[in-house]
DRENKEKOL-304424 format. One record per atom (N, C-alpha, C, O): residue in three letters; atom name; z, x, y. Coordinates in steps of 0.001 Angstrom, whole numbers. Atoms other than C-alpha are relative to their C-alpha. Layout:
DRENKEKOL-304424
{pt 'Ala'; 'CA'; {Z; X; Y}} ...
END
This chain:
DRENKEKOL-304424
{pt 'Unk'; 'N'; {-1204; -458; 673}} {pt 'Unk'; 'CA'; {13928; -38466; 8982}} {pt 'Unk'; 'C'; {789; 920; 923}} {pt 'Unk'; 'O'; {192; 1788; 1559}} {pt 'Unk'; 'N'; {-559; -776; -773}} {pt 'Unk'; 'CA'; {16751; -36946; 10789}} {pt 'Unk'; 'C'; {1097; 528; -831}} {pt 'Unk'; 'O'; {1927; -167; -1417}} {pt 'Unk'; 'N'; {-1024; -713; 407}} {pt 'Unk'; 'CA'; {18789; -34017; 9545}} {pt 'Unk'; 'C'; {1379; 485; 479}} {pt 'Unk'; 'O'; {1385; 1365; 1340}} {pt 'Unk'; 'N'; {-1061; -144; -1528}} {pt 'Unk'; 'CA'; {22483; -33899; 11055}} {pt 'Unk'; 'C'; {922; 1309; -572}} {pt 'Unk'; 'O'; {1673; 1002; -1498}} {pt 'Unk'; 'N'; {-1053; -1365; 157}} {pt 'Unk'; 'CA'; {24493; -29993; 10702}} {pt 'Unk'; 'C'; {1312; -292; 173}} {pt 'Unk'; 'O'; {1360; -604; 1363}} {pt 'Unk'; 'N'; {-1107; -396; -369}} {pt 'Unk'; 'CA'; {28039; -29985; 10787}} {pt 'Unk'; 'C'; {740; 1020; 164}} {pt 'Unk'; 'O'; {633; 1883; -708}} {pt 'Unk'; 'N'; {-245; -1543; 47}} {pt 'Unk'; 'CA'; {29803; -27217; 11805}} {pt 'Unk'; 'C'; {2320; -260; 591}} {pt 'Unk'; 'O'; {3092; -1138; 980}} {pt 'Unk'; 'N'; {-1790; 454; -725}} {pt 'Unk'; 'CA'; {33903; -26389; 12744}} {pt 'Unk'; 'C'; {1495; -720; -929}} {pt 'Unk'; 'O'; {2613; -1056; -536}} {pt 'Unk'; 'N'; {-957; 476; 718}} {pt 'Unk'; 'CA'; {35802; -27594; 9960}} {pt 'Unk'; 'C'; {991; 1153; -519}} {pt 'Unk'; 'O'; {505; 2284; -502}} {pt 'Unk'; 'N'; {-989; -816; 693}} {pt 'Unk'; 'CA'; {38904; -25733; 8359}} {pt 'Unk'; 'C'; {1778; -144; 69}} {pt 'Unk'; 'O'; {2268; -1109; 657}} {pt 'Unk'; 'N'; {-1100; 57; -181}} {pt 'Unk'; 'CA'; {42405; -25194; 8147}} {pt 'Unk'; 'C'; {456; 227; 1169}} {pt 'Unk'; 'O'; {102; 1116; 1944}} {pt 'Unk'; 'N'; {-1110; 62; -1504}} {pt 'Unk'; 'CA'; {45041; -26110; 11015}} {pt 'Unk'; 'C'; {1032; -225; 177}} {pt 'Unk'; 'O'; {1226; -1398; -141}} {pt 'Unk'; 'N'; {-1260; 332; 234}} {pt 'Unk'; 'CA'; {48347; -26132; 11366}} {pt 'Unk'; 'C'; {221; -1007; 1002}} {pt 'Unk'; 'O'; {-196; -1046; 2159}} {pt 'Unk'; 'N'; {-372; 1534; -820}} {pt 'Unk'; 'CA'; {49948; -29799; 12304}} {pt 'Unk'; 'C'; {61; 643; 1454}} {pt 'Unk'; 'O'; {465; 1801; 1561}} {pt 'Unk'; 'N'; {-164; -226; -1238}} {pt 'Unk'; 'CA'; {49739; -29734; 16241}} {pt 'Unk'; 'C'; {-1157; 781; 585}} {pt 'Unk'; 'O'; {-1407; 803; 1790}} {pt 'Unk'; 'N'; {1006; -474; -880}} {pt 'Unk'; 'CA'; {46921; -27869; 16818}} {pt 'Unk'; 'C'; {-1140; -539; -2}} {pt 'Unk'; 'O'; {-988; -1422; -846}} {pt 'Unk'; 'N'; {1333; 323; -395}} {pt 'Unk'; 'CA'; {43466; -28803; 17556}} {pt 'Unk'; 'C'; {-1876; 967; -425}} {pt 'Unk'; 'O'; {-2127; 2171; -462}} {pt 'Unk'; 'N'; {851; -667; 390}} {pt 'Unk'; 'CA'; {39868; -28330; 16512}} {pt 'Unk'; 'C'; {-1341; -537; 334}} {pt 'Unk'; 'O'; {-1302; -1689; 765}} {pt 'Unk'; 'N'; {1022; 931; -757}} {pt 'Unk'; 'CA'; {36128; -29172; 17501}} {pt 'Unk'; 'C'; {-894; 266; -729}} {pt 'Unk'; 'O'; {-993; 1430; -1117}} {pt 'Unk'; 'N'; {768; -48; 1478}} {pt 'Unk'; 'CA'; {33463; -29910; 14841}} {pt 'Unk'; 'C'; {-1117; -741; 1080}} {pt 'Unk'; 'O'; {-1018; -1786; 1723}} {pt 'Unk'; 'N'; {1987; 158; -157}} {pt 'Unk'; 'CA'; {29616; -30130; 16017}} {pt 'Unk'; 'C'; {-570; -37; -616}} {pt 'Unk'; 'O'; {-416; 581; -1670}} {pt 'Unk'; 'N'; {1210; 712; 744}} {pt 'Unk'; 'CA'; {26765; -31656; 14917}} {pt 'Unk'; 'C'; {-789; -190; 871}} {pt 'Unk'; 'O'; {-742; -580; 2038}} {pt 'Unk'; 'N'; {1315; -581; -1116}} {pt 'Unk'; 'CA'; {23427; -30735; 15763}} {pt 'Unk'; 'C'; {-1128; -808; -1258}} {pt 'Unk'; 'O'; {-1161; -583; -2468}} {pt 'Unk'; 'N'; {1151; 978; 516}} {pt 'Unk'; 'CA'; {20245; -33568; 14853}} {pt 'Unk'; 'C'; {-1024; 1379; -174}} {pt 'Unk'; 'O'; {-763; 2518; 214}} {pt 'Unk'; 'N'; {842; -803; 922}} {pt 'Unk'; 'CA'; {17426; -31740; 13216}} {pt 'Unk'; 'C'; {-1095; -135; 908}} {pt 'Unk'; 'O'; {-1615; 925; 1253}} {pt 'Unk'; 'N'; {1139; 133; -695}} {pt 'Unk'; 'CA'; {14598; -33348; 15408}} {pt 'Unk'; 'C'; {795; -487; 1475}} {pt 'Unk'; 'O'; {1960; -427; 1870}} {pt 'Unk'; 'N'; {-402; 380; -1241}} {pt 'Unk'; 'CA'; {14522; -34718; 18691}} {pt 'Unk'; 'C'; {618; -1312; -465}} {pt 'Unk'; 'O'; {93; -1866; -1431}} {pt 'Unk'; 'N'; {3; 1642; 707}} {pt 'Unk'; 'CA'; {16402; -38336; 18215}} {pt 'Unk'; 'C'; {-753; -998; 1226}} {pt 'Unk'; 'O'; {-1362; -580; 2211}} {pt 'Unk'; 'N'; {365; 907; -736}} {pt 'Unk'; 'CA'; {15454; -41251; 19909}} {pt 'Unk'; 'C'; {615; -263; 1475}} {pt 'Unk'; 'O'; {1711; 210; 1775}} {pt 'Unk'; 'N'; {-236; 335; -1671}} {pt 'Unk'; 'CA'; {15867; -42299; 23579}} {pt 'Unk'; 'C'; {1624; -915; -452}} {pt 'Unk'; 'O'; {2805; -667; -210}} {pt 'Unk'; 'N'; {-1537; 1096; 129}} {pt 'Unk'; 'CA'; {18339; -45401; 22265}} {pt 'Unk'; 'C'; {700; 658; -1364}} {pt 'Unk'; 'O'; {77; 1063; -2346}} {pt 'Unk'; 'N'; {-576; -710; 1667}} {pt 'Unk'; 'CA'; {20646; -44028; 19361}} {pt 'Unk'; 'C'; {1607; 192; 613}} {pt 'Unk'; 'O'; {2017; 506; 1731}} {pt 'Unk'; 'N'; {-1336; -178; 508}} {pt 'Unk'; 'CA'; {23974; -43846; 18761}} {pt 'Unk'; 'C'; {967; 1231; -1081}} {pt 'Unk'; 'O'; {798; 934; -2263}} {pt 'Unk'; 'N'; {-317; -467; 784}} {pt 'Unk'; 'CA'; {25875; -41313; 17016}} {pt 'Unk'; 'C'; {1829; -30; 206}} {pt 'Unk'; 'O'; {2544; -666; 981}} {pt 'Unk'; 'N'; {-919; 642; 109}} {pt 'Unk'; 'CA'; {28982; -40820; 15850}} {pt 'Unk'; 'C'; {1212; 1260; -1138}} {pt 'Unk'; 'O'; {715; 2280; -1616}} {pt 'Unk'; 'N'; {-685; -634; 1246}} {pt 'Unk'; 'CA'; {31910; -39166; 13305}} {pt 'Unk'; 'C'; {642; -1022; -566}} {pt 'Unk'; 'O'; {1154; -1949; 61}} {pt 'Unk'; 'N'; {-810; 404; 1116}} {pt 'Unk'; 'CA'; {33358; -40431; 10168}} {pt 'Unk'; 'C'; {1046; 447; -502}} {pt 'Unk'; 'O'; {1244; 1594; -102}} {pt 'Unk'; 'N'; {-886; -1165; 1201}} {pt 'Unk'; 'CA'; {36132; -39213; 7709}} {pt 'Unk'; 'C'; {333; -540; -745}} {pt 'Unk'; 'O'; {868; -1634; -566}} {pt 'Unk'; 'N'; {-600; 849; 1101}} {pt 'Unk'; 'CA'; {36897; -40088; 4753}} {pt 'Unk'; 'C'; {1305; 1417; -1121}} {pt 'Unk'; 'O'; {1120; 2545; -1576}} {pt 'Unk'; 'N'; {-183; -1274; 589}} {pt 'Unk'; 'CA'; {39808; -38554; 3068}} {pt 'Unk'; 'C'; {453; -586; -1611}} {pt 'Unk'; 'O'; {225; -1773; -1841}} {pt 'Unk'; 'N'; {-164; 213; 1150}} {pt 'Unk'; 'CA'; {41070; -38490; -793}} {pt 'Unk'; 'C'; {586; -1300; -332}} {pt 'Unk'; 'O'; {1720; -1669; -27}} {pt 'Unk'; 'N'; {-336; 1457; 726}} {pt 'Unk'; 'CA'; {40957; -42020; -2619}} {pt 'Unk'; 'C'; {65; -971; 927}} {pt 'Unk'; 'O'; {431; -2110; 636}} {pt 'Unk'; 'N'; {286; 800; -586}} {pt 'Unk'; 'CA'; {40321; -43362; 328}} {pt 'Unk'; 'C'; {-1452; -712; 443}} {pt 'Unk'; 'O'; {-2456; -182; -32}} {pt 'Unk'; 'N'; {1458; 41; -429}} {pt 'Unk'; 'CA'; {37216; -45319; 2104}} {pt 'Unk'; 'C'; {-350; 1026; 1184}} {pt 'Unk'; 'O'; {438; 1817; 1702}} {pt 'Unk'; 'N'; {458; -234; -1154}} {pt 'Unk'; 'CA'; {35263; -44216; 4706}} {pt 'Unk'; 'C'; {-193; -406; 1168}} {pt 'Unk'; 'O'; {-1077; -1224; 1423}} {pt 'Unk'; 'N'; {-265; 719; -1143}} {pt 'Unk'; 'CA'; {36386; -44672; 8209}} {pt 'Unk'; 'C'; {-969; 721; 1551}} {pt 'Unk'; 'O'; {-1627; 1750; 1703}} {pt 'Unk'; 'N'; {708; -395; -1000}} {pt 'Unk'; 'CA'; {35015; -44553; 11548}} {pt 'Unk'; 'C'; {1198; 716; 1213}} {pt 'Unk'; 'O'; {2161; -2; 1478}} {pt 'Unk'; 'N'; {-650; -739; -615}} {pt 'Unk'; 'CA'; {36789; -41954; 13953}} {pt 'Unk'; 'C'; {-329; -202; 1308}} {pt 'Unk'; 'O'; {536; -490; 2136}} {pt 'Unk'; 'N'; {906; 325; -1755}} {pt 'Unk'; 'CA'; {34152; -42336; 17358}} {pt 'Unk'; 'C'; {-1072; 132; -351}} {pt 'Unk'; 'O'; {-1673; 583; -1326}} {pt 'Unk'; 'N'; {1858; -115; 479}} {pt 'Unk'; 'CA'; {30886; -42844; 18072}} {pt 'Unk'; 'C'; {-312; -238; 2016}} {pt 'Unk'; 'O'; {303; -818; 2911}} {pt 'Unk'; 'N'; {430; 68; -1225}} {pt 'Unk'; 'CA'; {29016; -42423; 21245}} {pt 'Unk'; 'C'; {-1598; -155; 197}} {pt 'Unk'; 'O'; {-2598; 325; -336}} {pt 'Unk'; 'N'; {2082; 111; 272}} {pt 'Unk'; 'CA'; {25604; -43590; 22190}} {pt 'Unk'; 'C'; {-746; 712; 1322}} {pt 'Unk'; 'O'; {-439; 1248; 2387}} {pt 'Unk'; 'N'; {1514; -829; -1293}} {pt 'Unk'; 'CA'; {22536; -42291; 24271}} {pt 'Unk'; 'C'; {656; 383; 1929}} {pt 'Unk'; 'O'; {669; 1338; 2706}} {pt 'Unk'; 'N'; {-286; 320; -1551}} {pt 'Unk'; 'CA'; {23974; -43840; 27720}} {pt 'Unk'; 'C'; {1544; 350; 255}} {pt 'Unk'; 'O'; {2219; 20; 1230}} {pt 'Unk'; 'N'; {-1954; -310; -454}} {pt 'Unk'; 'CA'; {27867; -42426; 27303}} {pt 'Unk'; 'C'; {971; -680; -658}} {pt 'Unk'; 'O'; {2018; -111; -966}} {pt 'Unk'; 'N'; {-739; 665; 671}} {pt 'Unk'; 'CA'; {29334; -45145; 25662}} {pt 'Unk'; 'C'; {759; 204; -1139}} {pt 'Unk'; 'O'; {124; 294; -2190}} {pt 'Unk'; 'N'; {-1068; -291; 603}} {pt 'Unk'; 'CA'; {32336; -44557; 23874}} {pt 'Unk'; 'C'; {580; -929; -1135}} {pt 'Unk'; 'O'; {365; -2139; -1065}} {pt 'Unk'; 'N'; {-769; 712; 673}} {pt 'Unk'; 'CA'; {34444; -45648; 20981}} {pt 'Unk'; 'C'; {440; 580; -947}} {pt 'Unk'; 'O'; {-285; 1227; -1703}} {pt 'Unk'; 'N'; {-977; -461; 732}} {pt 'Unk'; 'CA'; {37500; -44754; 19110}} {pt 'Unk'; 'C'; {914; -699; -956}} {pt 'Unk'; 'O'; {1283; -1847; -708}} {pt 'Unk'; 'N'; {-622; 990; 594}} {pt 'Unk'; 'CA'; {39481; -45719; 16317}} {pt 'Unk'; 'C'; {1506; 35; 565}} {pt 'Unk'; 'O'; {1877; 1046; 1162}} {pt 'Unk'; 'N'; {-1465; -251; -366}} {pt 'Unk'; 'CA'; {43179; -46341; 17099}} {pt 'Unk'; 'C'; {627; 759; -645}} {pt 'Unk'; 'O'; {1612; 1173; -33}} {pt 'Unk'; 'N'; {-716; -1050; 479}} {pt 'Unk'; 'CA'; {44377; -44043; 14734}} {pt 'Unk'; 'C'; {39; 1288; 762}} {pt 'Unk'; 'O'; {929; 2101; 515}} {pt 'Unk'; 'N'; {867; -1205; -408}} {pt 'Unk'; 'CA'; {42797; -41354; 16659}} {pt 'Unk'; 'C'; {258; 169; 2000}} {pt 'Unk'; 'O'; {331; 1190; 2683}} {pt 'Unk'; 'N'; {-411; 198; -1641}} {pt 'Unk'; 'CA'; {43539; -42786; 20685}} {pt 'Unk'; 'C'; {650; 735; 534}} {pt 'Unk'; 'O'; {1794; 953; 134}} {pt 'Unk'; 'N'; {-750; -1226; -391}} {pt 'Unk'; 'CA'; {44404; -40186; 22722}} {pt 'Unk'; 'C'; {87; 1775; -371}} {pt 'Unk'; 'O'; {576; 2647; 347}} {pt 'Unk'; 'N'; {-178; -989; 604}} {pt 'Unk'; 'CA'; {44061; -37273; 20475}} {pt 'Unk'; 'C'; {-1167; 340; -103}} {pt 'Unk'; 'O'; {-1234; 1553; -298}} {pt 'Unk'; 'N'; {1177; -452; 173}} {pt 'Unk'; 'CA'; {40229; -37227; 20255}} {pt 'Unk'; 'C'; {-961; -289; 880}} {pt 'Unk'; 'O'; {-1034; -1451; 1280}} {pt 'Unk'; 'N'; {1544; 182; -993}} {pt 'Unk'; 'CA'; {37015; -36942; 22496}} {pt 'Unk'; 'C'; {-1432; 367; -800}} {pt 'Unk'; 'O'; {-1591; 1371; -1495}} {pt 'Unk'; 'N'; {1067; -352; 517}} {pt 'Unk'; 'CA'; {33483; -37288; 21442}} {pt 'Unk'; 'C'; {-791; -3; 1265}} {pt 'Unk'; 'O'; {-595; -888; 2097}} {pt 'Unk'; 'N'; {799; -181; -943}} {pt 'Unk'; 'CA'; {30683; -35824; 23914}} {pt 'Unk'; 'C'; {-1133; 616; -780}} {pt 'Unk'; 'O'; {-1037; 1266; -1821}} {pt 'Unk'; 'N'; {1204; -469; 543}} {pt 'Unk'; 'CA'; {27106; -35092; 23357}} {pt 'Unk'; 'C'; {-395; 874; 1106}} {pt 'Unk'; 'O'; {61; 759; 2244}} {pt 'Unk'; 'N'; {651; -692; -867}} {pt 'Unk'; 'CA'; {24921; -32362; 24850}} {pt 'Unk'; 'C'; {-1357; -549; -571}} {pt 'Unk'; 'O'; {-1771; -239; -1688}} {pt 'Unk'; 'N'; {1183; 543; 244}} {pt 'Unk'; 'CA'; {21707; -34319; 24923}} {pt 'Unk'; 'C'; {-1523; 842; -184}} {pt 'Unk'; 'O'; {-2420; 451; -930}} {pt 'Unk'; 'N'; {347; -877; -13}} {pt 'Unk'; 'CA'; {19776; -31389; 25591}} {pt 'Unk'; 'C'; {-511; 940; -1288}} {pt 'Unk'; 'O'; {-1497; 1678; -1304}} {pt 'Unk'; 'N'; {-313; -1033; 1299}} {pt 'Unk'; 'CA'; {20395; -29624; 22089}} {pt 'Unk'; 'C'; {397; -982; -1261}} {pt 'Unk'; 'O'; {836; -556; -2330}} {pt 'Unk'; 'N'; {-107; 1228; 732}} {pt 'Unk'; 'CA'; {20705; -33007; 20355}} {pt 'Unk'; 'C'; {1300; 15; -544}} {pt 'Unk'; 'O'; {1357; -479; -1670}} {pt 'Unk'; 'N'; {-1390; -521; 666}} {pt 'Unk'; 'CA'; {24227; -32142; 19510}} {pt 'Unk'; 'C'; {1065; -892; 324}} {pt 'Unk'; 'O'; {1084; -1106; 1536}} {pt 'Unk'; 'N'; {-997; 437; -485}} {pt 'Unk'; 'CA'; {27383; -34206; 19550}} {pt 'Unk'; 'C'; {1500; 620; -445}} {pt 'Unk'; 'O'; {1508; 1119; -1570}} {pt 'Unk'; 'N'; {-935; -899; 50}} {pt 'Unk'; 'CA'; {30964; -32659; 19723}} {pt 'Unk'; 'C'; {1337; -864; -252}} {pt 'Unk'; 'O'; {1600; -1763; 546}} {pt 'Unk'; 'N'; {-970; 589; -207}} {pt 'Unk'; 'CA'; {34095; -33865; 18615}} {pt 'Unk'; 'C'; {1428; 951; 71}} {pt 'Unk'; 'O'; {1821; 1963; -509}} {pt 'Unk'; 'N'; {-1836; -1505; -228}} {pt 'Unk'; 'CA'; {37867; -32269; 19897}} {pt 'Unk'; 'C'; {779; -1160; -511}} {pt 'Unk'; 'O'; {580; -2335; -205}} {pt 'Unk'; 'N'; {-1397; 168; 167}} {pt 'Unk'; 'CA'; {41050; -33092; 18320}} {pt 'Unk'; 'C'; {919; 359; 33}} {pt 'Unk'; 'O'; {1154; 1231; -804}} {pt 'Unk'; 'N'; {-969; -1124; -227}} {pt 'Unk'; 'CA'; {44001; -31973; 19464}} {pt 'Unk'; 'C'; {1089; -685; -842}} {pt 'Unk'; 'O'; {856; -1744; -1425}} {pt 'Unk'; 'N'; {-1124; 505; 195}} {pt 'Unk'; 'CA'; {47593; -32451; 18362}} {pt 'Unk'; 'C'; {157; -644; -1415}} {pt 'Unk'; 'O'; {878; -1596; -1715}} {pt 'Unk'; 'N'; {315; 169; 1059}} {pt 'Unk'; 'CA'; {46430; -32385; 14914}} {pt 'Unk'; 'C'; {1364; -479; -1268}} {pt 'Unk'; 'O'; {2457; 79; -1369}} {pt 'Unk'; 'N'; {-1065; 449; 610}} {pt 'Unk'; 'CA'; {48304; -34588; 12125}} {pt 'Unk'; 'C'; {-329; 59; -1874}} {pt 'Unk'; 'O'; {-1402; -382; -2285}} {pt 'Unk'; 'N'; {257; 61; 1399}} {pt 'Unk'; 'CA'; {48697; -34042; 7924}} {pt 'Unk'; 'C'; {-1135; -1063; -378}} {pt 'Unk'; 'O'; {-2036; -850; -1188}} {pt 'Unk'; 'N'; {683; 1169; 227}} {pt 'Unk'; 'CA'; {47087; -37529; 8089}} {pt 'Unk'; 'C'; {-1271; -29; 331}} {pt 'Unk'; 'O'; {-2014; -905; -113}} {pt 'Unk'; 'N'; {1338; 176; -352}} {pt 'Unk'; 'CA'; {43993; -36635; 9719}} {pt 'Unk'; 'C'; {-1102; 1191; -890}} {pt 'Unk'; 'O'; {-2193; 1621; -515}} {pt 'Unk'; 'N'; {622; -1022; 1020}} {pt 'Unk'; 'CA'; {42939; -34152; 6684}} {pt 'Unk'; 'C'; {-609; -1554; -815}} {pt 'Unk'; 'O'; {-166; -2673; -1077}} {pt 'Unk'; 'N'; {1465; 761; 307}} {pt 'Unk'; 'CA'; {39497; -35632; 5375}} {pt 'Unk'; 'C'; {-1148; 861; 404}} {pt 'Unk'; 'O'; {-1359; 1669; 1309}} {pt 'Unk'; 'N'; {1657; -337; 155}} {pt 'Unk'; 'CA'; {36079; -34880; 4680}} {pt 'Unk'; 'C'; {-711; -675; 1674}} {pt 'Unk'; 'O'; {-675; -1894; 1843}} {pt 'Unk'; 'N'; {528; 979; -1104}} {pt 'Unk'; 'CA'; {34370; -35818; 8328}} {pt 'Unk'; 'C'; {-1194; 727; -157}} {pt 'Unk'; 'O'; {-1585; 1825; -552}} {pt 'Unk'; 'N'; {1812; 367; 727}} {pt 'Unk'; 'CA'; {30763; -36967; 8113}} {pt 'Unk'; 'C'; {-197; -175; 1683}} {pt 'Unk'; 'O'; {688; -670; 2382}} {pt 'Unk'; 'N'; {886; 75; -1241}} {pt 'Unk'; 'CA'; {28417; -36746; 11560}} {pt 'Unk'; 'C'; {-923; -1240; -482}} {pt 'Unk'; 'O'; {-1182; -1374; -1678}} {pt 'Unk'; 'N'; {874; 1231; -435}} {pt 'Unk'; 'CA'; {26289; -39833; 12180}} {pt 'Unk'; 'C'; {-907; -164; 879}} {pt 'Unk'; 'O'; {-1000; 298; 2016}} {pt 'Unk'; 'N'; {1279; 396; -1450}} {pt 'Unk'; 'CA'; {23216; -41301; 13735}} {pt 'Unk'; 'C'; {-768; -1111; -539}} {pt 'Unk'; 'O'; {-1449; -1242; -1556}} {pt 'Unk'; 'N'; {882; 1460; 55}} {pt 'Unk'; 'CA'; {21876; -44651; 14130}} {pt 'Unk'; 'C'; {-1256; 86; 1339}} {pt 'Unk'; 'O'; {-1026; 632; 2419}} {pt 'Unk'; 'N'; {909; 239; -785}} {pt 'Unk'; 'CA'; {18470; -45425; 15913}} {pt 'Unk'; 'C'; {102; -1088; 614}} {pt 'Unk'; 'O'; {-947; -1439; 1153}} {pt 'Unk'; 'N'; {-324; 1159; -902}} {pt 'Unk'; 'CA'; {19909; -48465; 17578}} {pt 'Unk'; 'C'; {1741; 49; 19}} {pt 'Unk'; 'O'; {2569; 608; -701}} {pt 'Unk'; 'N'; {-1523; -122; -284}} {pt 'Unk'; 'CA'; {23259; -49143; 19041}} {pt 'Unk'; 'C'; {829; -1361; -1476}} {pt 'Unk'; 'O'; {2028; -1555; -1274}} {pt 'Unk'; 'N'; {-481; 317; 427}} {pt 'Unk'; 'CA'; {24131; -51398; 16210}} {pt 'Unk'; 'C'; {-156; 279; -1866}} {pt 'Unk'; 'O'; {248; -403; -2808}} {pt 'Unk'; 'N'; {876; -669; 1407}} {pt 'Unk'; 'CA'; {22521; -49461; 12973}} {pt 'Unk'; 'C'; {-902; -664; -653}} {pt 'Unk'; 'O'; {-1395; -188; -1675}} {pt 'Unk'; 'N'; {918; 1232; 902}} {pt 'Unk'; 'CA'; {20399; -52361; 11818}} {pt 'Unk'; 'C'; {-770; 1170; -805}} {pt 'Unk'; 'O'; {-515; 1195; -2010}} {pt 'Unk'; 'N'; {823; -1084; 351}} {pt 'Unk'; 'CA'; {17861; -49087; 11168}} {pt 'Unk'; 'C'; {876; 718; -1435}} {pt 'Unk'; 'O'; {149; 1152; -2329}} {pt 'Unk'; 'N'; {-838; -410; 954}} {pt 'Unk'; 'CA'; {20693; -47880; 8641}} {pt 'Unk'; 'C'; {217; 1314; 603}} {pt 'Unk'; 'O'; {-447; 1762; 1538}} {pt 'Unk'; 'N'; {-621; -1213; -625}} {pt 'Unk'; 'CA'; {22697; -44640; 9161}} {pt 'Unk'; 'C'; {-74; 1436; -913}} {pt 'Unk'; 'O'; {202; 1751; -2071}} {pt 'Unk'; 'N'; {217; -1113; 803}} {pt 'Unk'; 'CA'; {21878; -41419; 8633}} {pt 'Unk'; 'C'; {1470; 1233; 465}} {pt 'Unk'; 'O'; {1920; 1503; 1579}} {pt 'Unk'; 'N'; {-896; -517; 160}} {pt 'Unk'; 'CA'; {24721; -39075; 7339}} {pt 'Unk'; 'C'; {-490; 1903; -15}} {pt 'Unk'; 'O'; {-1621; 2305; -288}} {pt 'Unk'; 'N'; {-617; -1144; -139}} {pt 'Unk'; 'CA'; {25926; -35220; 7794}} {pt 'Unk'; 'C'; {46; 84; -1640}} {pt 'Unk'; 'O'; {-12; -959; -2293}} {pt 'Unk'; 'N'; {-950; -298; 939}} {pt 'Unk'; 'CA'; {27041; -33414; 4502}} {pt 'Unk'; 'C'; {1574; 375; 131}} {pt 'Unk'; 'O'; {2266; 782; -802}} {pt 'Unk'; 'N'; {-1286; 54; 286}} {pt 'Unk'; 'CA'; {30259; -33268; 5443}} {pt 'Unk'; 'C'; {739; 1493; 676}} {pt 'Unk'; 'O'; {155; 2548; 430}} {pt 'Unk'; 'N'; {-670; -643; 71}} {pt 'Unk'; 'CA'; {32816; -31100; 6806}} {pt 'Unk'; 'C'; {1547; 499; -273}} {pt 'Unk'; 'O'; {2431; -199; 224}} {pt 'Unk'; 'N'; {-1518; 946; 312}} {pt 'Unk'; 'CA'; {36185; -30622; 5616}} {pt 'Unk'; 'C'; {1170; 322; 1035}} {pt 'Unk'; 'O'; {763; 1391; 1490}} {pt 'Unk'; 'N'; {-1003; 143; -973}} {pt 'Unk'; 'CA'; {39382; -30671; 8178}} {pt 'Unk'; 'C'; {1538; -180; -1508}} {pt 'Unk'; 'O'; {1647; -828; -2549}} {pt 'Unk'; 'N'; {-1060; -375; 1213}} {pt 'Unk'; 'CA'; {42809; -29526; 6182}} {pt 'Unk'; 'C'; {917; 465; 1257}} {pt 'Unk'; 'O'; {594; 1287; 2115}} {pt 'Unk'; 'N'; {-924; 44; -1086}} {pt 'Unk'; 'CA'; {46001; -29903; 8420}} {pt 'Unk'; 'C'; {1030; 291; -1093}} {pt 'Unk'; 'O'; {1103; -367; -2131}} {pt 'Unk'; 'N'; {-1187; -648; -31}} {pt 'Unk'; 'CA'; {48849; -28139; 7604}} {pt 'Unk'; 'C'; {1441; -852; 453}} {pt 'Unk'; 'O'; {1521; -1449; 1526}} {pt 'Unk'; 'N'; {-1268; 698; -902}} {pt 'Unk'; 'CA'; {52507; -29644; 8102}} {pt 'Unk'; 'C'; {1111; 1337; -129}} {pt 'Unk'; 'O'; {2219; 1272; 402}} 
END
């Protein structure tokens, strides 16, 4: 079982930027994947980035340009920055972690942090 912390959420006024960490509970696995979500009001739940073990990257297009996800492997932790922050990107964002690069294992979720942008 892996427990994932979120941390870094809050209010921001449009244009600025913010960086929300998430720290795994145990050691994770060698191959694994993690990742952020957000889901915001009445909507589903979308995928923002996700980065696995070996560096590998991926972003949604809403998000291109405006966000970086990096892990410190070390501290099991992965980090996400957003700058240039938009009304639209207010949502609940959820931390992630799959034990394979394609989740077959199923995905274990964050409680959540919330992100509240300002216009």
């Amino acid at each position: 079982q892996v427990q994932l912390v979120e941390s870094g959420g809050g209010l921001v006024q449009a244009g600025g930027s913010l960086k929300l960490s998430c720290e795994a509970s145990r050691t994770i696995l060698s191959v694994n994947k993690m990742g952020w979500y957000r889901q915001a009001p009445g909507k589903h739940r979308e995928m923002v980035a996700t980065i696995t073990n070996s560096g590998a990257t991926a972003y949604a297009d809403s998000v291109m340009g405006r966000v970086a996800i990096f892990q410190d492997s070390a501290k099991n932790t992965v980090h996400l920055e957003i700058l240039s922050l938009k009304p639209e990107d207010t949502a609940i964002y959820y931390c992630s972690y799959c034990a394979d690069y394609e989740c077959y294992g199923g995905i274990y979720w964050g409680q959540g942090t919330q992100v509240a942008v300002s216009s």
